[in-house]
Residue, then its C-alpha position, 0 to 999 in steps of 0.5 A: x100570191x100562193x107562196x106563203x100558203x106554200x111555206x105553210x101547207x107542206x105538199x108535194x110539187x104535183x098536188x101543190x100546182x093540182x090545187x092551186x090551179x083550180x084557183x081564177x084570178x080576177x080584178x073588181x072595182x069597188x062595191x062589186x057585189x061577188x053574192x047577193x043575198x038569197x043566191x047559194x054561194x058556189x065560189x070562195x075568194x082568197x084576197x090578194x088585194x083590196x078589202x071586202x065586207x059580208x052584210x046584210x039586209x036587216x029590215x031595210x037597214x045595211x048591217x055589216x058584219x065582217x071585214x076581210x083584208x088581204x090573205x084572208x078567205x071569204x065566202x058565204x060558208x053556211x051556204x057554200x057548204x050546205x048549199x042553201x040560200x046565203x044569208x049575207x052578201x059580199x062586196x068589196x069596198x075597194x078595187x080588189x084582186x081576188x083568188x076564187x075557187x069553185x065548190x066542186x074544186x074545193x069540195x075535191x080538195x077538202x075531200x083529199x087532205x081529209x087524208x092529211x091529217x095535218x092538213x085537215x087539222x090547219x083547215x079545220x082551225x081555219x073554220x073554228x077561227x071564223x066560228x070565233x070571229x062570229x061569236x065574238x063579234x056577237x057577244x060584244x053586240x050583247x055586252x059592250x057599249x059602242x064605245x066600248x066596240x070602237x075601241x076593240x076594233x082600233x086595238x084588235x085591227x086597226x087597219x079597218x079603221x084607216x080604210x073602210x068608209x065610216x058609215x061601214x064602221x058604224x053600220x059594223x058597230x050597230x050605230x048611227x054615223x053620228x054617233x060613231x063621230x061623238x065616240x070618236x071625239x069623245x076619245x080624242x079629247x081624253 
C-alpha cells in the first residue's frame, strides 16, 4: 500500500517503517460512518480500497460534497486540525480497506518534515489541492446548470460515476434523482 508514497516521498529506511508504522489497517463494509457530524475528528484515513463520500446534514436533507477513491486521504481537516467539532461526516459507500492514523501520530510527523523543506512543500500541495477541490466544486454550485455539473464530473472523474449509487451523485449535483435521470437522458439522446 505504501510503496508508491515510498517512490515519492524520499526518506531514509528508518523514518520511513517510524512513519508508516504509525499507520492501522482496518476493513469496513459499506455505509460504515468513520465520523459523525459534531464529533472532533482524531483520525485521517488513507483508501487502499473501496470509495468513501464526506456529507452533511443540510437541514433534514443528505448533502454530499466530496468523493475519495483509492490512494487518496480523507479526514474532517478543519476539525482534525484545529480540534473543533467537524462539519461533515464520512462514510463509505463500499466495503473498504482503509489506512488511519491518529492526530497525535501525525501531528509529530508533520512537525518533523517541517525540516524537509521538500517534503513540507509535497504536504502542503497536498492541503492546497483539496482547498481547491473545495472552491471548485463551490463555485460550479454557483455557476453551472446541473447539467453542466454532470457532465464536468463525467470528464474530470468518471469512475464516480460508474460506482457511487445515483441518489449520491444527485445529492453531490444539489438535484433531485429524477432530475439527474432527465439530465442523463437529455445527454444520451445527443
Amino acid at each position: 500500500m505504501f510503496q508508491q508514497f515510498k517512490n515519492t516521498f524520499k526518506l531514509d529506511t528508518d523514518k520511513w517503517d517510524d512513519y508508516t508504522s504509525c499507520f492501522k489497517r482496518m476493513e469496513t463494509p459499506a455505509k460504515t460512518i468513520l465520523l459523525n457530524e459534531g464529533e472532533v475528528s482524531k483520525r485521517m484515513f488513507l483508501i487502499e480500497k473501496g470509495c468513501i463520500r464526506v456529507w452533511f446534514n443540510g437541514n433534514g436533507k443528505d448533502i454530499t460534497c466530496q468523493f475519495f477513491l483509492e490512494n487518496e486521504t480523507v479526514g474532517s481537516i478543519e476539525s482534525f486540525r484545529k480540534n473543533i467539532p467537524s462539519p461533515t461526516n464520512i462514510e463509505t459507500i463500499e466495503p473498504s480497506i482503509l489506512w488511519w492514523i491518529h492526530k497525535r501520530d501525525l501531528d509529530r510527523i508533520i512537525e518533523e518534515i517541517k525540516e524537509n523543506p521538500h517534503l513540507r512543500d509535497m504536504f502542503i500541495d497536498k492541503i492546497f489541492d483539496r482547498t481547491f477541490d473545495y472552491m471548485k466544486y463551490f463555485f460550479s454550485m454557483v455557476r453551472d446548470t446541473p447539467q453542466m455539473r454532470y457532465l464536468n464530473l463525467l470528464i474530470e472523474r468518471p469512475e464516480i460515476v460508474k460506482r457511487v449509487p445515483q441518489h449520491y451523485i444527485a445529492s453531490y449535483l444539489g438535484i433531485s434523482t429524477v432530475h439527474l435521470s432527465r439530465i442523463k437522458s437529455k445527454i444520451l439522446k445527443k
